[in-house]
N, C-alpha and C positions, 0 to 999 in steps of 0.2 A: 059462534059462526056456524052458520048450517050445512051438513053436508053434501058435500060436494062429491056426486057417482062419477060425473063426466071426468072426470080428473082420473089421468092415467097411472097406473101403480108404478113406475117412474116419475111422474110429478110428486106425487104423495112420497114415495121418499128420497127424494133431493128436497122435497121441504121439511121433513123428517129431521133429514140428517142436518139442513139449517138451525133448526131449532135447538136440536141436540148444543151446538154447538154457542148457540146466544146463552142458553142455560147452562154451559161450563164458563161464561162468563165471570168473572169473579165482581162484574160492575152490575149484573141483572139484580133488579128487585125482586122482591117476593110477592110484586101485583103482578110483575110480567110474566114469573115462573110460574106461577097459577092460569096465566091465559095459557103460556106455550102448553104447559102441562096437558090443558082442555085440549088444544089442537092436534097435539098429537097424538090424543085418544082417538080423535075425530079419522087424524089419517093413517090410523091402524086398523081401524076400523074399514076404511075405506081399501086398504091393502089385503087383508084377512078374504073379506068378500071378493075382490078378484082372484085371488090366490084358487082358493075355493071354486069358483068359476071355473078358472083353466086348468084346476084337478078334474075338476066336474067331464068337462070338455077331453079332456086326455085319456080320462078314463075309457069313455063312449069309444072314441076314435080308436082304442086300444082294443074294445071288445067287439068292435066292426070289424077288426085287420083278424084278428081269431076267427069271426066265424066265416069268415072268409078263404080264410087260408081252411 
């Protein structure tokens, strides 16, 4: 599955935390645990980078209120 930036780091983990939970299934295969596996690489990845972002972001905003003040 390719990823997906538009996806808000609230979508990315409520389907996270889906997945988490089809794979404490005790009826999951071991074809599905290798996709879910993939996906949630996918949307940690996609998590990490907004995280980053709004560090990014906070940071700035933080070193504007200093030189300001």
């Amino acid at each position: 599955m390719e990823e997906n930036t538009e996806m808000t780091y609230t979508q990315a983990v409520a389907e996270l935390e889906q997945l988490v939970q089809k794979m404490q299934d005790p009826q999951c295969s071991i074809d599905n645990l290798t996709d879910y596996t993939k996906r949630s690489k996918e949307l940690l990845a996609i998590c990490r980078k907004k995280l980053t972002a709004a560090d990014e972001q906070l940071q700035q905003i933080l070193a504007d209120i200093q030189q300001q003040g």
